[in-house]
C-alpha positions as CSV (number, residue, x, y, z in Angstrom):
1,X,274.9,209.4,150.0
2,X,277.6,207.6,148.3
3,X,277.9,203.7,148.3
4,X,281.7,202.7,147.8
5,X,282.5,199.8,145.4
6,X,286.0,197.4,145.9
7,X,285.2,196.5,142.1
8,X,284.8,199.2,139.3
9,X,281.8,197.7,137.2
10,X,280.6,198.6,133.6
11,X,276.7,199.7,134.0
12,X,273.4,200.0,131.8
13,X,270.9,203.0,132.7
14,X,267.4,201.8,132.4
15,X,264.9,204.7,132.2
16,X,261.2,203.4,132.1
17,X,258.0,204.7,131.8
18,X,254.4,203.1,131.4
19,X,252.5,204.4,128.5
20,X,249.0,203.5,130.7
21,X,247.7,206.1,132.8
22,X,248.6,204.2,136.2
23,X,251.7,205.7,136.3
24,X,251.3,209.5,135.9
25,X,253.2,210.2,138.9
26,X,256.7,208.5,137.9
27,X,259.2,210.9,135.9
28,X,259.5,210.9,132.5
29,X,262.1,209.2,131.2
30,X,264.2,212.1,130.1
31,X,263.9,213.3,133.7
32,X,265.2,209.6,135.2
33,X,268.1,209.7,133.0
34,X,269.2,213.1,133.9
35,X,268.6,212.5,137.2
36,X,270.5,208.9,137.2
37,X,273.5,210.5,134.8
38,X,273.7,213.1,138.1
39,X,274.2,209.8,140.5
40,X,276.6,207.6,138.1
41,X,278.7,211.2,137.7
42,X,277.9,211.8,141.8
43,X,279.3,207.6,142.5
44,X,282.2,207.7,139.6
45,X,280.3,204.7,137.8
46,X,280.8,204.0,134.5
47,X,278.1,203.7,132.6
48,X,278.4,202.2,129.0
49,X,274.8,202.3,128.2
50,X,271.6,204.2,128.1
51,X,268.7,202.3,127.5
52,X,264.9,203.9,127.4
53,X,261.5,201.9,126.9
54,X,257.8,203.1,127.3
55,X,256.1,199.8,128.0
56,X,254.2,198.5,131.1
57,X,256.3,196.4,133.3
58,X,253.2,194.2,134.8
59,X,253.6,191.4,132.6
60,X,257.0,189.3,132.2
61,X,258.6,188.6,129.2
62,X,256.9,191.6,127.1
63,X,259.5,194.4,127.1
64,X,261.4,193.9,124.7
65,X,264.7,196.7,125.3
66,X,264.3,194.7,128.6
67,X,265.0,191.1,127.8
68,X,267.5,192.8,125.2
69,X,269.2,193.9,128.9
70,X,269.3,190.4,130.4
71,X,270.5,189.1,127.5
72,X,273.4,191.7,127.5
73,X,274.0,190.6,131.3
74,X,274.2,187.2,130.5
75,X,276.7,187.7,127.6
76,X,278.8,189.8,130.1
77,X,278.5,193.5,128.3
78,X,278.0,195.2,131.3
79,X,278.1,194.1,134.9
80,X,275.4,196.4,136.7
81,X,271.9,198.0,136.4
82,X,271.0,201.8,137.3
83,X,267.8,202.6,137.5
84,X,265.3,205.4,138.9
85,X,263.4,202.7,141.9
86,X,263.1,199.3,141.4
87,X,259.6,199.7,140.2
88,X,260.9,200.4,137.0
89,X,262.8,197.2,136.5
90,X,259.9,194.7,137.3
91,X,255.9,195.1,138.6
92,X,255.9,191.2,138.2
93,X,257.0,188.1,139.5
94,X,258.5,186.7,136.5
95,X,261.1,189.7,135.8
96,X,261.8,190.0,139.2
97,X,263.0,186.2,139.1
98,X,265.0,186.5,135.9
99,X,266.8,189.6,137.9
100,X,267.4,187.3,140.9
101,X,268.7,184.5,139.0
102,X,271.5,187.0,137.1
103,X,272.6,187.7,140.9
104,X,272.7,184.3,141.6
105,X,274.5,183.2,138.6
106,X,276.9,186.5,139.3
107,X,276.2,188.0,136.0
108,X,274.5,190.7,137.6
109,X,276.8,191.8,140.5
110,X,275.0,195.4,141.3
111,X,271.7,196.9,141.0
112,X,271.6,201.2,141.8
113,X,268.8,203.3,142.2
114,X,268.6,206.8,143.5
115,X,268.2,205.8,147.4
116,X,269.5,202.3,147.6
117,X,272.1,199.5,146.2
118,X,271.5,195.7,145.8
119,X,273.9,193.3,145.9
120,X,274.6,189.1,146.0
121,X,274.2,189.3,149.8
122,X,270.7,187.5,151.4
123,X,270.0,190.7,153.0
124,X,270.1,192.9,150.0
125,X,268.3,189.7,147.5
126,X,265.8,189.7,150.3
127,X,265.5,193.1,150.1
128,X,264.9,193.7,146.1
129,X,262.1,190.6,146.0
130,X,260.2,192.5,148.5
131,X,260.4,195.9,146.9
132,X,259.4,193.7,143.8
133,X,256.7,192.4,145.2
134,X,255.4,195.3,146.5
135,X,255.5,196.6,143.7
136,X,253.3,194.1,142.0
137,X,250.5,194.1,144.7
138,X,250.6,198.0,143.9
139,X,249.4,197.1,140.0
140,X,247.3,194.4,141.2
141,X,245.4,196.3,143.7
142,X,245.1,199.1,141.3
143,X,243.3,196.8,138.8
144,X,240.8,196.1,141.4
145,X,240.1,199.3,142.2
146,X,240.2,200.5,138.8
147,X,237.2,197.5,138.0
148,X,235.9,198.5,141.2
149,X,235.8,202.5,140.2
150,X,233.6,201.5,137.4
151,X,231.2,199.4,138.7
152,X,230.5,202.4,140.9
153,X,230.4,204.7,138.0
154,X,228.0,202.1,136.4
155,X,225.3,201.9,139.4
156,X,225.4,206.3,139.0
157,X,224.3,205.4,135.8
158,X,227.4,206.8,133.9
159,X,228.9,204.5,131.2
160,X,232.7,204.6,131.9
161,X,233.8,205.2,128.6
162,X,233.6,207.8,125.9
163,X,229.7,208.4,125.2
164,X,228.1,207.5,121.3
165,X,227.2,210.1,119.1
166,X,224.6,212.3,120.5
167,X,226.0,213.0,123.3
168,X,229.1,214.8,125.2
169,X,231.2,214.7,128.1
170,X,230.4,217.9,130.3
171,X,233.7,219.6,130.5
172,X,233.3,221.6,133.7
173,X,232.8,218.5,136.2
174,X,236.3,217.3,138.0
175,X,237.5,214.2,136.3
176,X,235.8,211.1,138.1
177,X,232.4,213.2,138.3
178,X,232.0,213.9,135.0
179,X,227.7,214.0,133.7
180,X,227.1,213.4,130.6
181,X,224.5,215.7,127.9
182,X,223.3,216.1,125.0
183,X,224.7,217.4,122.1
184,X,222.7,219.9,121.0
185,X,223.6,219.3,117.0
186,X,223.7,216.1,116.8
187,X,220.9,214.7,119.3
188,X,217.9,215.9,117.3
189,X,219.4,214.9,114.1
190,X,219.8,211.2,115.5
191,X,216.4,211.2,116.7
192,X,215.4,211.8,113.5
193,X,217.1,209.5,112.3
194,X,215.8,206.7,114.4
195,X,212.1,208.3,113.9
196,X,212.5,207.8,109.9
197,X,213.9,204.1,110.6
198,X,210.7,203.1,112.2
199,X,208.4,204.0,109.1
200,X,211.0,201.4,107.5
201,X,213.0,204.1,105.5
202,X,216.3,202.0,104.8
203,X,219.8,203.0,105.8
204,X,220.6,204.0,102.8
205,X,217.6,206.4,102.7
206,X,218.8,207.5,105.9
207,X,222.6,208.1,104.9
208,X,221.6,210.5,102.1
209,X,219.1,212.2,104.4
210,X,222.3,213.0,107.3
211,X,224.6,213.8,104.0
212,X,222.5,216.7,102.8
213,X,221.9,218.0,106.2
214,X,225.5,217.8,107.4
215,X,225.7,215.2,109.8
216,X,229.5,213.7,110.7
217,X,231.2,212.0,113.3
218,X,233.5,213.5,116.1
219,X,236.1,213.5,113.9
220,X,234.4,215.1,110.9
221,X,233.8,212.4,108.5
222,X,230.4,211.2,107.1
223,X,228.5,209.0,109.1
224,X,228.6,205.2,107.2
225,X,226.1,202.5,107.5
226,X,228.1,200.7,110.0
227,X,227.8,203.7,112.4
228,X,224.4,203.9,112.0
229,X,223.2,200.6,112.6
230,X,225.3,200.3,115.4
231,X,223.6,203.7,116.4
232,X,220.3,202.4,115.8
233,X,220.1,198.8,117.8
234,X,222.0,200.8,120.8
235,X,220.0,201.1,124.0
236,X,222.0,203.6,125.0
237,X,219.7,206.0,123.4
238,X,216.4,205.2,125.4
239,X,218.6,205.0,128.5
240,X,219.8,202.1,129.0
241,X,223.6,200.1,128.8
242,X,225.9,197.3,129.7
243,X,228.8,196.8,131.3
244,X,231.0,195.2,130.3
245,X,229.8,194.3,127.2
246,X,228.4,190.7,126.7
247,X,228.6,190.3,130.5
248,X,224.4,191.0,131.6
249,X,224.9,193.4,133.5
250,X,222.8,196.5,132.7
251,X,222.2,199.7,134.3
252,X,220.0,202.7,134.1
253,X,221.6,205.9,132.2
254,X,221.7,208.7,134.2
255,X,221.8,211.0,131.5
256,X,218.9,212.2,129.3
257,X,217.2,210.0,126.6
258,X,217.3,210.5,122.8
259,X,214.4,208.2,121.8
260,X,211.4,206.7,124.2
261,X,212.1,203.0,124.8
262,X,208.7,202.7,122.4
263,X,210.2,204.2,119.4
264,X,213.6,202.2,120.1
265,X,211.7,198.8,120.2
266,X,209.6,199.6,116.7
267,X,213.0,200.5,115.3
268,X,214.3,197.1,116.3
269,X,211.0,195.5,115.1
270,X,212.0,197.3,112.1
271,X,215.3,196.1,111.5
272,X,214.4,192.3,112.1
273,X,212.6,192.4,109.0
274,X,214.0,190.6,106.0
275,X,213.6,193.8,103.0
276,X,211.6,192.7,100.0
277,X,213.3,191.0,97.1
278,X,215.9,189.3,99.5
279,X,214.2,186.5,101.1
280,X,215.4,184.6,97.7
281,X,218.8,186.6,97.0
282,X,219.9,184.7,93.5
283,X,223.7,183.7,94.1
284,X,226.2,184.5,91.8
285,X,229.4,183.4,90.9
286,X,231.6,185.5,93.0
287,X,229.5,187.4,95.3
288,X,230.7,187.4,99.0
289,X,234.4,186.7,97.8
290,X,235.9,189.9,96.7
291,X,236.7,193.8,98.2
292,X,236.8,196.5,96.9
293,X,240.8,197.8,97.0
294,X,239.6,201.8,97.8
295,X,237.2,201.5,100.7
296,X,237.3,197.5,101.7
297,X,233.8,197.3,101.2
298,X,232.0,193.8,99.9
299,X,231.6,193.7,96.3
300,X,228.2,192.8,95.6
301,X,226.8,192.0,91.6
302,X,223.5,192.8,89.7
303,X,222.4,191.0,86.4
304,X,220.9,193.0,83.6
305,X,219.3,192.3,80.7
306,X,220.0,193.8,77.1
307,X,217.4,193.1,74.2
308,X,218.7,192.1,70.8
309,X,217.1,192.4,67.3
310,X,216.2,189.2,67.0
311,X,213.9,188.7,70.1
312,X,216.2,187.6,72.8
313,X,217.9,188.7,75.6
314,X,221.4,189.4,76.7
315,X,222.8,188.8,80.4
316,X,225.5,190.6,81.8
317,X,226.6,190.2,85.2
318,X,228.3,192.9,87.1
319,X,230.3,193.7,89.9
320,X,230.8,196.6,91.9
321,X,231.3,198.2,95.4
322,X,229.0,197.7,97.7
323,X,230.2,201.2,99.0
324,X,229.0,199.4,103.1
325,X,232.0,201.8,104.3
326,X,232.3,204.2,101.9
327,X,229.0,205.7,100.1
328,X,231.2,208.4,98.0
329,X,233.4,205.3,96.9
330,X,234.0,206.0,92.7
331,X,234.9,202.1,91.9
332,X,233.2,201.3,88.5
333,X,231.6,198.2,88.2
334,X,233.4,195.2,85.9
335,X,231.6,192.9,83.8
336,X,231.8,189.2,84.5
337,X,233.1,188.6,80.8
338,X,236.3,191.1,82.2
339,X,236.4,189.9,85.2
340,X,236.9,185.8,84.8
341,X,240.4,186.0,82.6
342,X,242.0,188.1,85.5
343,X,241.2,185.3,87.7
344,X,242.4,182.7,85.8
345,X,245.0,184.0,85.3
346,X,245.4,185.1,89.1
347,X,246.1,181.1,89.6
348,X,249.0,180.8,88.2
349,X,250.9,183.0,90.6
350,X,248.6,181.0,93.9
351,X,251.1,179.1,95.9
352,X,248.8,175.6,95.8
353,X,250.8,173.7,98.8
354,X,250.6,177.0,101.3
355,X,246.9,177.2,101.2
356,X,246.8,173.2,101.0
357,X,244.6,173.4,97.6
358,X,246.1,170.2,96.4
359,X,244.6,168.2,98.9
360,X,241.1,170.0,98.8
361,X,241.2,169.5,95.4
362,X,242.1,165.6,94.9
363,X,238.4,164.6,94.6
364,X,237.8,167.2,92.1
365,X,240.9,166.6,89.9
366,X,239.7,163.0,89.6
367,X,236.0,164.1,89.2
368,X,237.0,166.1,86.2
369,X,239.2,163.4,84.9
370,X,235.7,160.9,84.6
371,X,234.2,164.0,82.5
372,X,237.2,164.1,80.0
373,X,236.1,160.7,78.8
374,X,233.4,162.1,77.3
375,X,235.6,164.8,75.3
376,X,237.5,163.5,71.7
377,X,240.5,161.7,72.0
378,X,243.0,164.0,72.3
379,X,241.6,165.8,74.8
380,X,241.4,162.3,76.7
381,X,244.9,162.4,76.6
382,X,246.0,165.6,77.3
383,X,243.2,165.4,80.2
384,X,245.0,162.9,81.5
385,X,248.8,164.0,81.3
386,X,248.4,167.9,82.0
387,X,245.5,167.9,83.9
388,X,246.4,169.1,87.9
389,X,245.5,171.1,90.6
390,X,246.1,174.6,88.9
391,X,244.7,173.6,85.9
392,X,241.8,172.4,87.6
393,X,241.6,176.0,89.8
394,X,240.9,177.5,86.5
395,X,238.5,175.3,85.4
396,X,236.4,176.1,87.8
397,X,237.1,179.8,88.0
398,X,236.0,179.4,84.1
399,X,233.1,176.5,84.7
400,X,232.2,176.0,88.6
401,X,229.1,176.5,90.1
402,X,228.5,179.6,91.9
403,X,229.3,177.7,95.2
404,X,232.3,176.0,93.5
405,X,233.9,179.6,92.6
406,X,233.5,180.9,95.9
407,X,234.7,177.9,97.3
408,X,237.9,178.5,95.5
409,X,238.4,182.1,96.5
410,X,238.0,181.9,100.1
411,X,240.4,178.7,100.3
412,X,243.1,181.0,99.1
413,X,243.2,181.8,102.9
414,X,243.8,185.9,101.3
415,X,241.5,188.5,100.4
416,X,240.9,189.3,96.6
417,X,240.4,193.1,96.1
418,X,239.4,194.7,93.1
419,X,240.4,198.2,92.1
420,X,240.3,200.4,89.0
421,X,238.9,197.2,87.3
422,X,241.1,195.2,88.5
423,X,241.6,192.3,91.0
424,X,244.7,191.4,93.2
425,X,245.5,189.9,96.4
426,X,246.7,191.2,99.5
């Protein structure tokens, strides 16, 4: 059908398609410019741009090649709109206004699609709200049914989302019935793994266990400790979830269980227990406070002792990769003695009013002042004249407590990563 036009107009062609799986059955965006390009060519309309965007349309204000449209409208760069169905220009009320108003304020004199034509009449304004707001009780109702879908999924006992390790999704079900089973690798080796947790063989124990007999993830990488805690406190295993998460709701699994609820329980026992030696964890100066800049793992320290000649005792402090992410992570460890001049020096390129140090630091400043009385002098004096907030920063990299230092390092509001022996931020 062709729709005659007293006015020759200068159009945009708006070609959209959702990148969520609610709208599988609308063309592809290639396909609606082609098949809008036929139309324009079909109607003689003169269309000076092409514009494409994959981005959902529910919510207002968040497409951005689409208020980059309306702005064009307003600023008079084009006069009309052609576009597959309406559907694609708004699935909410807030779009669908800002459309509307451009009508009303005549900046947008014509809307196209491939079956109808809006224009500032009542009828056809009337019109294009209620296609719009059909189309937004479409996506709303699909929400609800889509929450609704996996509630039911939930009381069948099927978690509606991609199972943990251990187990698959049984390819030869239709989608929607899908069961889920076992994976014949890895199950076993997961129930070993829970089995050795509950004689209170540590993670780490664990992790080298899984390493020499080849365990990985889906996507062939070593299983790290965070995985396998998370695997280890999931009830998933014994049969058991919740959906959503944090919300109390749990169901019965229908699938078939890893690990007896008994053994899952003694591993949690397990797990609640503080390990030996770190009920009285001595704190050191910057543990807690820096990364590691190869696998963003914690660094952690250690102290050792070296024996002299002469009877006494040498302490060294180091730090290293805690390798929590990483276990094949080949950061060497740093000595303290290396490790402080990089920091002090690391404050004098700290922007002190961004992080608002100067005020956290006022106290302090004066605190140290007091001390400097007790120092010669000169150093009274030059206490007192050069003594400020980086100065200070430095002083306690160099002096603080172990508290103090840490103190100082998470204030910069920034991670401090250490790499190849030395530190940065990022």
């Amino acid at each position: 059908m062709r729709y005659p036009r007293s006015v020759k107009y200068d159009y945009c062609l708006y070609a959209r398609k959702s990148t969520e799986s609610d709208e599988r059955q609308a063309l592809s965006i290639d396909s609606q410019v082609k098949e809008m390009m036929a139309i324009a060519e079909r109607d003689d309309l003169n269309v000076v741009a092409v514009k494409r965007e994959s981005h959902s349309a529910k919510d207002s204000g968040t497409r951005p090649v689409f208020n980059e449209i309306t702005q064009d409208l307003r600023d008079g760069k084009y006069q009309g709109l052609v576009t597959w169905s309406t559907d694609r220009l708004s699935r909410c009320g807030g779009d669908l206004g800002i459309l509307i108003d451009l009508i009303d304020q005549k900046k947008l004199a014509e809307i196209r699609t491939s079956n109808q034509v809006f224009t500032n009449t009542p009828n056809d304004k009337f019109l294009l709200m209620i296609l719009g707001s059909q189309a937004k009780l479409e996506n709303d109702n699909r929400a609800i049914n889509v929450v609704r879908g996996m509630k039911a999924r939930c009381e069948m006992g099927v978690r509606p989302c991609m199972p943990p390790l251990g187990y698959l999704n049984d390819p030869h079900h239709p989608k929607g019935m899908k069961r889920i089973t076992l994976d014949p690798e890895r199950a076993p080796q997961i129930k070993k793994m829970f089995e050795m947790s509950s004689k209170g063989i540590s993670g780490r124990k664990i992790l080298d266990w899984a390493e020499t007999v080849g365990f990985t993830t889906r996507s062939g990488q070593p299983l790290t400790i965070t995985v396998l805690y998370r695997t280890l406190k999931n009830p998933y295993f014994y049969g058991k979830f919740e959906w959503p998460r944090k919300s109390g709701n749990w169901y019965e699994a229908d699938h078939e269980s890893i690990v007896t609820k008994e053994l899952f329980d003694k591993v949690q026992k397990n797990l609640g227990r503080v390990p030996k030696g770190r009920r009285n964890t001595k704190p050191f100066n910057y543990s807690g406070t820096l990364k590691c800049g190869e696998c963003g793992s914690s660094i952690t320290a250690e102290e050792k002792f070296r024996d002299h000649t002469d009877g006494t005792k040498a302490r060294h402090v180091y730090y290293m990769c805690s390798k929590y992410t990483k276990r094949q992570c080949k950061q060497k460890p740093i000595n303290e003695k290396d490790l402080i001049p990089q920091l002090i020096k690391m404050m004098d390129g700290v922007n002190i009013d961004k992080f608002l140090l100067r005020k956290e630091y006022k106290y302090e400043i004066d605190k140290y002042r007091k001390y400097s009385t007790k120092l010669s002098s000169k150093y009274q004096k030059e206490a007192k004249e050069h003594i400020d907030v980086r100065s200070h920063m430095k002083y306690v990299v160099a002096n603080g407590s172990p508290e103090e230092r840490q103190r100082l390092l998470k204030n910069l509001g920034t991670k401090v990563f250490l790499k190849n022996k030395y530190i940065f931020l990022k």
